[in-house]
TORDREN-86772 format. One record per residue (C-alpha): residue number from 1; residue in three letters; y, z, x. Coordinates in Angstrom, 2 decimals. Example, Ala and Ser with C-alpha at 12.3 -4.5 7.8 and 13.67 -1.06 7.14 Angstrom:
TORDREN-86772
+-----+-----+---------+---------+---------+
|   n | res |       v |       w |       u |
+-----+-----+---------+---------+---------+
|   1 | ala |   -4.50 |    7.80 |   12.30 |
|   2 | ser |   -1.06 |    7.14 |   13.67 |
+-----+-----+---------+---------+---------+
This chain:
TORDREN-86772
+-----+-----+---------+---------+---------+
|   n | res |       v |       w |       u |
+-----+-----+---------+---------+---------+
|   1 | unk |  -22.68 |   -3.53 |  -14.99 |
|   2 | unk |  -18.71 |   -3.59 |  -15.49 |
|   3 | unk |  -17.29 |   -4.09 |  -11.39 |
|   4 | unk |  -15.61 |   -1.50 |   -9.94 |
|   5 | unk |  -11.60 |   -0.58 |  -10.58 |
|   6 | unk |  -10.00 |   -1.41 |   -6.58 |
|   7 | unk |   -7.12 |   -0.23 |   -5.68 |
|   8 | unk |   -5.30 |   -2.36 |   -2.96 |
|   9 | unk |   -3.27 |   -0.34 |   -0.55 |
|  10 | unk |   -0.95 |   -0.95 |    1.78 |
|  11 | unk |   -1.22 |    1.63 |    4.98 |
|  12 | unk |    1.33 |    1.73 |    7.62 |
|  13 | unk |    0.07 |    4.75 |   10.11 |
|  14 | unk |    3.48 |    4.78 |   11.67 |
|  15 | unk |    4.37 |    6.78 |   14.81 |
|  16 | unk |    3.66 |    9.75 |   16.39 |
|  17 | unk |    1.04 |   12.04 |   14.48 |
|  18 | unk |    1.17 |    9.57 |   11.43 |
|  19 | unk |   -2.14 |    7.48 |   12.36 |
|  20 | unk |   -3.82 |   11.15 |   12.02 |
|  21 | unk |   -2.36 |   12.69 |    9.32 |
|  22 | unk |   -3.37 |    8.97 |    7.71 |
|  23 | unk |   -6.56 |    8.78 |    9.11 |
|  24 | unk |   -7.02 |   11.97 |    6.76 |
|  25 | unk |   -6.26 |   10.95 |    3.98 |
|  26 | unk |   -8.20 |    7.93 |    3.94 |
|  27 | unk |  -10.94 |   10.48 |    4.16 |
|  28 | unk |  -10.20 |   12.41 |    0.97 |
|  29 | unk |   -9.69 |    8.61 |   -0.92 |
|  30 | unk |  -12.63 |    7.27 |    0.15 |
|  31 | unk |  -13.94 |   11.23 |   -1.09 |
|  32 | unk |  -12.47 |   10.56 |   -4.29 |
|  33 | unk |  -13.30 |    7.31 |   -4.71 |
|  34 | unk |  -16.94 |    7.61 |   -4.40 |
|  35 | unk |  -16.82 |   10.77 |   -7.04 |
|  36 | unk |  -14.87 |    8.83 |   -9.68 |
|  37 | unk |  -16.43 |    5.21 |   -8.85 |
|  38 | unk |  -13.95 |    2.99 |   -8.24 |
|  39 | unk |  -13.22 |    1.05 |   -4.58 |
|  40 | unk |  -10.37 |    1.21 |   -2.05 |
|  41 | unk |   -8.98 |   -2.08 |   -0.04 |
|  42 | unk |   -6.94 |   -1.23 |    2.82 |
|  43 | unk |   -4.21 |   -3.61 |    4.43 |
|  44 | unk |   -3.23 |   -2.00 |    7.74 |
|  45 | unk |    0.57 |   -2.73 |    8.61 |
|  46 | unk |    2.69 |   -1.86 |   11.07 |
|  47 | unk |    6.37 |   -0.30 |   11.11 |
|  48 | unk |    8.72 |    1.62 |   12.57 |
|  49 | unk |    8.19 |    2.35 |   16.85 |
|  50 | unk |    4.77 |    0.46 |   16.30 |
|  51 | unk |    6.19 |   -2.55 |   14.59 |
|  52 | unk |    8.73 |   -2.39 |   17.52 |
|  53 | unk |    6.07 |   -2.78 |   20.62 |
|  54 | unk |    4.31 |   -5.26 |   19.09 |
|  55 | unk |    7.16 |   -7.70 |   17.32 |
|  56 | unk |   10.45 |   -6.26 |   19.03 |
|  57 | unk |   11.87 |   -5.18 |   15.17 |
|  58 | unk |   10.70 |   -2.40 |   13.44 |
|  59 | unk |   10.50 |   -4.09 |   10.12 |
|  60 | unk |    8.99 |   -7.62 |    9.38 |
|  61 | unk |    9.81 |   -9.78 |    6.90 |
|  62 | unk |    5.74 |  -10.95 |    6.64 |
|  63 | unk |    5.28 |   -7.11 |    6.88 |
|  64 | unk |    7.31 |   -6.91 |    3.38 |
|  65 | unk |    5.60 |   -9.74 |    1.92 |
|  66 | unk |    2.13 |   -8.32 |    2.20 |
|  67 | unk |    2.93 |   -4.86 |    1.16 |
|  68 | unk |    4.31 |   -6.90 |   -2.21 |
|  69 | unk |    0.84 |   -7.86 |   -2.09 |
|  70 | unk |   -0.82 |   -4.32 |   -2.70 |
|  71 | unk |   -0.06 |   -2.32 |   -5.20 |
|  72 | unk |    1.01 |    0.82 |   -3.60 |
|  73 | unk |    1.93 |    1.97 |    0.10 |
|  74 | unk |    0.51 |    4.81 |    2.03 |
|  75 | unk |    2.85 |    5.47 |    4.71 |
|  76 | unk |    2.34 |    8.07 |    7.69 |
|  77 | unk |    5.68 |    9.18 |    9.57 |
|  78 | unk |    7.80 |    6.70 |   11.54 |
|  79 | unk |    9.92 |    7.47 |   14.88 |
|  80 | unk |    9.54 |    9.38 |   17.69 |
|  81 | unk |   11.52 |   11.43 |   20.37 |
|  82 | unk |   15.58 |   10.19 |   20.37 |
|  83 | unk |   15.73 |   11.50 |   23.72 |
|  84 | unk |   13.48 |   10.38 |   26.05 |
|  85 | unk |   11.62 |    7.05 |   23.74 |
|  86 | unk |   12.84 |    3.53 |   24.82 |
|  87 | unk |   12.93 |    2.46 |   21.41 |
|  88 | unk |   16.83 |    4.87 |   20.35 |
|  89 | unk |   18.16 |    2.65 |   23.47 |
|  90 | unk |   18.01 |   -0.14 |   21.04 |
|  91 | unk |   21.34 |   -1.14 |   18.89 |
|  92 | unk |   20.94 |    1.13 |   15.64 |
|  93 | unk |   19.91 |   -1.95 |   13.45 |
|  94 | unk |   16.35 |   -2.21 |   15.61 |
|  95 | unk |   15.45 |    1.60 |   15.87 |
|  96 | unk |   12.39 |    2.91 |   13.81 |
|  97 | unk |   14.00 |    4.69 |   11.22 |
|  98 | unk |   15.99 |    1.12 |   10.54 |
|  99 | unk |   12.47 |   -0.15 |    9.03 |
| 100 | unk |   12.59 |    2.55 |    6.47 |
| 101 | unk |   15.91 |    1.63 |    5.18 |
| 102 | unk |   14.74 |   -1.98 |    4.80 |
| 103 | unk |   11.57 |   -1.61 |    3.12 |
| 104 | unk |   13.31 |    0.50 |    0.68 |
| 105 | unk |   15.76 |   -1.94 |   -0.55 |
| 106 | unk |   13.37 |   -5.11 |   -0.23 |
| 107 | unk |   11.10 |   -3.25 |   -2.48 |
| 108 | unk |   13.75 |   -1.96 |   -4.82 |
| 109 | unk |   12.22 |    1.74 |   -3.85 |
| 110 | unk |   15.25 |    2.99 |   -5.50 |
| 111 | unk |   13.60 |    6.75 |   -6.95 |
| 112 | unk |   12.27 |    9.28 |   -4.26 |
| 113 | unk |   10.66 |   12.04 |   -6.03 |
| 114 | unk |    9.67 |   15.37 |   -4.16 |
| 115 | unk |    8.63 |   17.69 |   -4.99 |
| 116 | unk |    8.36 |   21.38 |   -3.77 |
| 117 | unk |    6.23 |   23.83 |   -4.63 |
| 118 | unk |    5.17 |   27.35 |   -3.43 |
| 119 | unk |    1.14 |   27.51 |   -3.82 |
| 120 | unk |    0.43 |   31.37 |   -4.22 |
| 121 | unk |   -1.77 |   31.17 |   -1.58 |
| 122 | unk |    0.97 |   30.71 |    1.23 |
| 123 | unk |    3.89 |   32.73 |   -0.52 |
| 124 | unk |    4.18 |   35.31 |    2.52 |
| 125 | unk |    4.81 |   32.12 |    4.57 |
| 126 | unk |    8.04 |   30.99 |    2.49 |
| 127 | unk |   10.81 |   32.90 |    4.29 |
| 128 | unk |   12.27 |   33.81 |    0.92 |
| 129 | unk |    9.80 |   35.72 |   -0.07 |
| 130 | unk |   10.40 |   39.44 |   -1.59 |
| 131 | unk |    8.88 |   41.96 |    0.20 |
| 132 | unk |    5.87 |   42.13 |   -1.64 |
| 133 | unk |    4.97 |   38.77 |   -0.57 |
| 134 | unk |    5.29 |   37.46 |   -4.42 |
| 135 | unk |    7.61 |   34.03 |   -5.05 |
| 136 | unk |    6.96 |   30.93 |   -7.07 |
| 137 | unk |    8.51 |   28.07 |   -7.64 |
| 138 | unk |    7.61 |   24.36 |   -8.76 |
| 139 | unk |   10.57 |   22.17 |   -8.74 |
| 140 | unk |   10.93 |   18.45 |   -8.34 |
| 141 | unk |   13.58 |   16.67 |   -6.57 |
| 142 | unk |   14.61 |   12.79 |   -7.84 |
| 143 | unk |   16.96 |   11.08 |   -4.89 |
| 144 | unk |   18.44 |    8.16 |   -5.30 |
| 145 | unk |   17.25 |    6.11 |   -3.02 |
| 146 | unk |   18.90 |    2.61 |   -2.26 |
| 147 | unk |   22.40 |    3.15 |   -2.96 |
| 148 | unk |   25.34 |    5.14 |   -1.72 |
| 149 | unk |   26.42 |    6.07 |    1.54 |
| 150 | unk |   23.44 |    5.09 |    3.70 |
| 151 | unk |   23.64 |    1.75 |    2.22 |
| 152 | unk |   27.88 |    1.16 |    2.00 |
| 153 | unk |   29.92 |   -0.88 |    4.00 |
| 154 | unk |   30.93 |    0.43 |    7.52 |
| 155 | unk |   33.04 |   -0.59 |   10.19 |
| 156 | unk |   34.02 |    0.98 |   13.41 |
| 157 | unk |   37.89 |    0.02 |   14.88 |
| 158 | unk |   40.53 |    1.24 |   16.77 |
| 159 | unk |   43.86 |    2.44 |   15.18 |
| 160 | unk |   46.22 |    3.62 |   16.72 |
| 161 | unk |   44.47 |    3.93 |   19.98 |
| 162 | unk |   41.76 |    5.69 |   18.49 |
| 163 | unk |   38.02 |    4.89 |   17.83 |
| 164 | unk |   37.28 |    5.03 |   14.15 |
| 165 | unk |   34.51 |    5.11 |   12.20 |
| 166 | unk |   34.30 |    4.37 |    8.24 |
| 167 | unk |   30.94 |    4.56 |    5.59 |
| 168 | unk |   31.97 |    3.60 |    2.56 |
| 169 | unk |   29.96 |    5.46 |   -0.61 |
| 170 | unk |   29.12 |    3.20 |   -3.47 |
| 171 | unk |   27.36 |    3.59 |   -7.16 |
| 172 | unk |   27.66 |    1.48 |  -10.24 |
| 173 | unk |   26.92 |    2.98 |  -13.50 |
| 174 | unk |   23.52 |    1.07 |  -13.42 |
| 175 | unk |   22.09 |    2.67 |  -10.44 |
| 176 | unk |   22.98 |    6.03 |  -11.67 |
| 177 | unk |   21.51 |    5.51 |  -15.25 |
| 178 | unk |   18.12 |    3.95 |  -13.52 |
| 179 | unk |   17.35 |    7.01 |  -11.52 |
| 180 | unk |   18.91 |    9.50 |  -14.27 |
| 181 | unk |   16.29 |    7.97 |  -16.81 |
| 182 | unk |   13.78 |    8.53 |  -14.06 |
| 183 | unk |   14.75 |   12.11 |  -13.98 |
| 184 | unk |   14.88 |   12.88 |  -17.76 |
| 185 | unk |   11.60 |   11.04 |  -18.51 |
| 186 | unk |    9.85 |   12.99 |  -15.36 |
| 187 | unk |   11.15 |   16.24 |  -16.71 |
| 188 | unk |    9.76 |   15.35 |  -20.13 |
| 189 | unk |    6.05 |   16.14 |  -18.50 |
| 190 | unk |    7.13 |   19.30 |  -17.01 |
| 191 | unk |    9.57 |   21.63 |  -18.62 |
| 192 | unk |   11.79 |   19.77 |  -19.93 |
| 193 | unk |   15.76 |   20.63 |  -17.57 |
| 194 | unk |   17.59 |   18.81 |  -15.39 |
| 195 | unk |   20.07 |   19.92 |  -13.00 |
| 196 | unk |   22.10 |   16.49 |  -11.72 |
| 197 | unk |   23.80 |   17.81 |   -8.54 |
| 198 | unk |   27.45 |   16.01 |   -7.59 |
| 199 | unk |   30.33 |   16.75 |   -5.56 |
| 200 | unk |   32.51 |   16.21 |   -9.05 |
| 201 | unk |   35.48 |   18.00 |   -8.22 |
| 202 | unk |   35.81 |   15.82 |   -4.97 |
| 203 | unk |   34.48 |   12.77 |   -5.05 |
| 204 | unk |   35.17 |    9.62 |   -8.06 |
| 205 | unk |   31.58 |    8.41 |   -7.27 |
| 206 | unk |   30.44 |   11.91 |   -8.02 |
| 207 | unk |   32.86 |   11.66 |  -11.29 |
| 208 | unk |   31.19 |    8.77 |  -12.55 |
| 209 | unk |   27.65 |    9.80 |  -11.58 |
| 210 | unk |   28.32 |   12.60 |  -14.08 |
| 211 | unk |   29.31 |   10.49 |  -16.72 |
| 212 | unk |   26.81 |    8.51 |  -16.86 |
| 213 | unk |   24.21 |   11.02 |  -16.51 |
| 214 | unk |   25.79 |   12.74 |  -19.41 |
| 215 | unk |   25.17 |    9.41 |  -21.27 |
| 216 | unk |   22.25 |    9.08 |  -20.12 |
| 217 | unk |   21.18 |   12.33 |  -21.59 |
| 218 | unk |   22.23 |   11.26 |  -25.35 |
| 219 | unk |   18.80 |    9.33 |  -25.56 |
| 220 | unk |   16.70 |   12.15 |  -24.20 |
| 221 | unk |   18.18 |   15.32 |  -26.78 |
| 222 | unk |   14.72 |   17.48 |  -25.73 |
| 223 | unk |   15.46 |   17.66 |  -22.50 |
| 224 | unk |   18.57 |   20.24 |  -21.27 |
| 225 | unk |   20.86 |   19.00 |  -18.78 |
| 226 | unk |   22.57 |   20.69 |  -16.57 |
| 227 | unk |   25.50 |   20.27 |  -14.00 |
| 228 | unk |   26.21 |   21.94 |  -10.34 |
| 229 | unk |   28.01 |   20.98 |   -7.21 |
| 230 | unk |   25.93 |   20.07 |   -4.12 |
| 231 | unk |   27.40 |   23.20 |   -1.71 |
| 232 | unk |   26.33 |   25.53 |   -4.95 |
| 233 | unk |   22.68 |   24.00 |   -5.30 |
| 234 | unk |   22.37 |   24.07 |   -1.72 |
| 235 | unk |   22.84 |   28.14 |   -1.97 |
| 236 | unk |   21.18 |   28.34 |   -5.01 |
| 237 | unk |   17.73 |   26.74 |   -3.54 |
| 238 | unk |   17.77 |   29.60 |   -1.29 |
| 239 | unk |   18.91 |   32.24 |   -3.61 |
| 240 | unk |   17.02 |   31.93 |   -6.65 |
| 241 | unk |   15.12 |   28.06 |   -6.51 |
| 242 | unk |   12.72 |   29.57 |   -9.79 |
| 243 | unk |   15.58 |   28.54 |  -11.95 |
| 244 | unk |   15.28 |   24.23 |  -11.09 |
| 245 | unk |   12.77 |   22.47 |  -12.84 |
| 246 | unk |   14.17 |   19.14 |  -11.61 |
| 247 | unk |   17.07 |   17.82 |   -9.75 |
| 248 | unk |   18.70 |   14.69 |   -9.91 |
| 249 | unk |   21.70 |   13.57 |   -6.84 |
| 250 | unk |   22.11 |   10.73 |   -5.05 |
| 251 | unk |   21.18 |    9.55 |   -1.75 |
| 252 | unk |   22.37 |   11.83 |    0.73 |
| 253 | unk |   23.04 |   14.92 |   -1.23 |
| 254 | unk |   18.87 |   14.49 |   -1.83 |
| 255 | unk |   18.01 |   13.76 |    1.61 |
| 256 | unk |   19.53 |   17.04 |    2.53 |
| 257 | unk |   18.65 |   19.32 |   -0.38 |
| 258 | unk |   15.23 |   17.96 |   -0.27 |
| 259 | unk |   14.69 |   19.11 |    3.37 |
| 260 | unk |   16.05 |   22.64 |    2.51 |
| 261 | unk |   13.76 |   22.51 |   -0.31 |
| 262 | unk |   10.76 |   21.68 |    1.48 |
| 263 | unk |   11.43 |   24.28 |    4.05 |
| 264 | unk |   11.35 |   27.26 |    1.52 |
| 265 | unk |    7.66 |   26.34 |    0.41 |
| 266 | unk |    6.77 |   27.74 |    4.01 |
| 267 | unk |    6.11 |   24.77 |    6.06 |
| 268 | unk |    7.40 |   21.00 |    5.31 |
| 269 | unk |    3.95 |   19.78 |    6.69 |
| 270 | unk |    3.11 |   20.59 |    2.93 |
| 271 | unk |    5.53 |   18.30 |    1.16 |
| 272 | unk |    4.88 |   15.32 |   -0.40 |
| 273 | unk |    6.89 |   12.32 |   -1.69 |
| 274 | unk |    6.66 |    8.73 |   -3.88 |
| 275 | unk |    9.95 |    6.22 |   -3.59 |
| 276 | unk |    9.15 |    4.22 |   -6.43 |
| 277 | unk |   10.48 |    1.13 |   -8.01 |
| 278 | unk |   11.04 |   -0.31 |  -11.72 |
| 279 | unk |    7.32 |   -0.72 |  -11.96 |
| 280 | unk |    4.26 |    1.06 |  -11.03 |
| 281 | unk |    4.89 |    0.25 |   -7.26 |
| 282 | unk |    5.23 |    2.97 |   -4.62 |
| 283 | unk |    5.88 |    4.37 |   -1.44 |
| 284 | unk |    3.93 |    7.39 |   -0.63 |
| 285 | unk |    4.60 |    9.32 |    2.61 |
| 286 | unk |    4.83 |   12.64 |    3.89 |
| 287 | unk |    8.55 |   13.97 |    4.09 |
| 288 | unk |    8.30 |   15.55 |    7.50 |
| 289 | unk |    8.93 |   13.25 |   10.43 |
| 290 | unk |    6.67 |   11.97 |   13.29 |
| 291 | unk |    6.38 |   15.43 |   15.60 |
| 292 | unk |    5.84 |   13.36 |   19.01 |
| 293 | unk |    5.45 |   16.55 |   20.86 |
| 294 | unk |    2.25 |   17.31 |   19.14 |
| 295 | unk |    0.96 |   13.37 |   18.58 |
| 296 | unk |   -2.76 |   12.85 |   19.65 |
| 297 | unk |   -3.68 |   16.87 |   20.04 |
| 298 | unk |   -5.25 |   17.02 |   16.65 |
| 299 | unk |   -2.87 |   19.49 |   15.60 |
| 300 | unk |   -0.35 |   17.96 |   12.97 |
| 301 | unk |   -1.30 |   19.50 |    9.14 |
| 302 | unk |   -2.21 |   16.91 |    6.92 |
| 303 | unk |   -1.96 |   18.10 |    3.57 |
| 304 | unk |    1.23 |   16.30 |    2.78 |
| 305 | unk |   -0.04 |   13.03 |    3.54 |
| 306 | unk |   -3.08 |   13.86 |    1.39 |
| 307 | unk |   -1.10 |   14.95 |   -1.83 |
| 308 | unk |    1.21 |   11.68 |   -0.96 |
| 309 | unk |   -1.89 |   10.12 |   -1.46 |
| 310 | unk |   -2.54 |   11.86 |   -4.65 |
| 311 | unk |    0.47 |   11.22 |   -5.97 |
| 312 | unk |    0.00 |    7.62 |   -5.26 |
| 313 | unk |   -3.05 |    7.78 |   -7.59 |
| 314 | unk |   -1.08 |    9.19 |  -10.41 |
| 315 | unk |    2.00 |    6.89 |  -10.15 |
| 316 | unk |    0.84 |    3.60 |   -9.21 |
| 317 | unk |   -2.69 |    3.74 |  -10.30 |
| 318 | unk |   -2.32 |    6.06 |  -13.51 |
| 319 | unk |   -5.07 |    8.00 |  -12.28 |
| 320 | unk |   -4.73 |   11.47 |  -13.32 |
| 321 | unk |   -7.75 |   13.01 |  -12.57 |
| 322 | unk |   -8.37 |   11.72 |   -9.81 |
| 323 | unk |   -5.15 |   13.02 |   -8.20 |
| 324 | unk |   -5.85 |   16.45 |   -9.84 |
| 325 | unk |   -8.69 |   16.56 |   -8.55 |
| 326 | unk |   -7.01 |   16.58 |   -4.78 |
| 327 | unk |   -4.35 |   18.48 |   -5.36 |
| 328 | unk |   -7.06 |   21.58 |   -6.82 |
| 329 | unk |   -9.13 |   20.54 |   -3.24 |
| 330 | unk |   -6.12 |   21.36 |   -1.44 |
| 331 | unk |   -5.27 |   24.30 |   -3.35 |
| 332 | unk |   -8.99 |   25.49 |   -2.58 |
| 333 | unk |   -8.86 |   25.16 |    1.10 |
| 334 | unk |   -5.71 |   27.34 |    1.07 |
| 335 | unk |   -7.11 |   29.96 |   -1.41 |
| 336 | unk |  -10.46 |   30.01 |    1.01 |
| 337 | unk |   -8.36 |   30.58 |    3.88 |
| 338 | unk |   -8.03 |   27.19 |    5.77 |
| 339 | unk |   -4.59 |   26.99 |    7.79 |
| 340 | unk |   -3.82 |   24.17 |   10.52 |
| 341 | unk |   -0.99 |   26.16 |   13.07 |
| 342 | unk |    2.18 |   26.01 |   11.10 |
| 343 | unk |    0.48 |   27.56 |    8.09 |
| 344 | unk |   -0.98 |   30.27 |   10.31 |
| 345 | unk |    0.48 |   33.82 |    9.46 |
| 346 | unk |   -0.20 |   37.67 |    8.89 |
| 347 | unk |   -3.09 |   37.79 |    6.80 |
| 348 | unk |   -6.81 |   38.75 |    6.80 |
| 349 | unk |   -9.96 |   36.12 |    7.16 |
| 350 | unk |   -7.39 |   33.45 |    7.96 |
| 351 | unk |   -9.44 |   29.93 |    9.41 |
| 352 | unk |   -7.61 |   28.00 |   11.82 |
| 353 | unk |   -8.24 |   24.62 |   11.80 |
| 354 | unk |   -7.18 |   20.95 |   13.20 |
| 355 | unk |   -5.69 |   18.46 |   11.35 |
| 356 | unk |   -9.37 |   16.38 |   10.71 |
| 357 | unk |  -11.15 |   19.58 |   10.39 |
| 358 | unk |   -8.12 |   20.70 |    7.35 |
| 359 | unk |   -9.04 |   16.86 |    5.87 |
| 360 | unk |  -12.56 |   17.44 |    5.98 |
| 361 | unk |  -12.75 |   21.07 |    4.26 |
| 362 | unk |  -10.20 |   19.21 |    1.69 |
| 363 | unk |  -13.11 |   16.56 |    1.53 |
| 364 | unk |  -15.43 |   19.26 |    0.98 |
| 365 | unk |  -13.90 |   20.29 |   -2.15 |
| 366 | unk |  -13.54 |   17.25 |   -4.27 |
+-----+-----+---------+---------+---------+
């Protein structure tokens, strides 16, 4: 008998609700696992406010080595409450969030796709939706991830008697071609357009962004590229986001159109995301952050962590079915009426349910 395929995985649980929005989908692998007969070996790792408790740095450098190890990482959420948790009286460089900046540029995670998409089933909960309750959309957002201003030089001085602060924003024409290749080859499996966002008319990194990506585009003539400003995509995802297949920007023009994005699917406890690198290595988390005010009440909705996870299985493990599989699981708990509380809304025969009674009815369904 041929052995099993196993997948080694990485899992850092994180902060905050992450170790049960995790703990979830672990279920629904383990779920698809045993239906498509193959076997799962978990490392458990720690980062972020967890990493911080036990090893005074949210990030460790034996903590990157053995994620190399695996080939993909499931992540949870990372952080918790900037106003009242010890850990944001730490110097910036030692806070939580300062993990996730690391492990994205030791692991060269330098594409974050997300996407966002409007399942039928919760399209009265999107707060664009017409007044018949009707909207869909299915777009995909690719972010730059380890370059540009998050990642610049900065300096803070005094001139002239006052404090000043400076971030520098950086891109050679390398990292823009990377991810733009990442975005025209993506859109190649969907429908074939790209929008690249910039701030063109302003900015010379944004100048050059463009040319490359128009470059770029020379070696991908089936695909249709198209150009728009950050402030106008930003008012286009709320006026009309049917028209973006997928987006391509850079680091922080993604990080914020990729929030607005998620929040016009209804809730952004249904978004997932993969940061991957020039291989088949990944990052898989949810995009929505660590909620500490609801942590250990068995509220938090997993379903982004558990189509992280599917993604994972596509991406890093070329495992199609498989990851179709739970993404049709999840879409069947919706259609049968399962909600956890931020998905609750007007409507009849509606199920509330906690976050491991959501990841077992999604088990239920692979």
């Amino acid at each position: 008998m041929a052995e099993k395929k196993t997948l080694n995985i990485a899992v850092i649980a994180g902060d905050g609700i992450g170790p049960e929005i995790v703990r979830e989908a672990r279920k629904v692998l383990d779920h698809t696992a045993a239906k498509y007969d193959f076997a799962l070996q978990y490392t458990d790792l720690l980062m972020g406010g967890a990493s911080i408790d036990v090893h005074g740095v949210p990030l460790t450098d034996e903590t990157i080595e053995k994620a190399r190890e695996n080939g993909a990482v499931l992540m949870g959420s990372i952080g918790g409450d900037a106003a009242t948790s010890p850990w944001y009286r730490l110097a910036p460089n030692l806070r939580p969030e300062a993990g996730l900046l690391k492990i994205r540029k030791e692991l060269g995670l330098f594409a974050n796709l997300r996407p966002a998409y409007l399942y039928p089933e919760l399209s009265g909960a999107c707060p664009l939706s017409n007044k018949d309750g009707s909207r869909s959309f299915d777009l995909l957002i690719v972010r730059e991830l380890t370059g540009g201003l998050y990642f610049g030089a900065r300096h803070t001085e005094t001139v002239n008697g006052l404090r000043t602060a400076t971030d520098t924003m950086t891109y050679n024409e390398e990292e823009i071609r990377r991810i733009a290749r990442t975005a025209f080859e993506t859109a190649r499996k969907r429908r074939k357009k790209v929008t690249s966002v910039d701030k063109a008319n302003v900015l010379d990194t944004s100048r050059l962004w463009r040319a490359v990506v128009e470059e770029t585009a020379a070696d991908y003539p089936d695909v249709e590229l198209s150009h728009m400003l950050v402030d106008n995509c930003a008012m286009q995802l709320v006026r009309n986001p049917e028209q973006f297949d997928v987006i391509v920007t850079e680091n922080m023009f993604g990080d914020i159109l990729s929030d607005e994005a998620s929040m016009i699917t209804g809730s952004i406890g249904m978004l997932s995301s993969a940061s991957l690198n020039e291989t088949s290595f990944g990052l898989y988390e949810p995009s929505h952050g660590s909620a500490p005010d609801i942590a250990g009440k068995n509220l938090a909705n997993p379903i982004a962590t558990i189509l992280s996870a599917a993604m994972m299985l596509r991406y890093s493990f070329d495992m199609e079915e498989a990851a179709d599989c739970i993404e049709k699981a999840v879409q069947k708990a919706l259609r049968d009426g399962y909600r956890t509380a931020d998905l609750m809304g007007a409507g009849e025969n509606l199920k509330r349910c906690s976050c491991s009674e959501m990841g077992g009815v999604i088990c239920n369904y692979i």
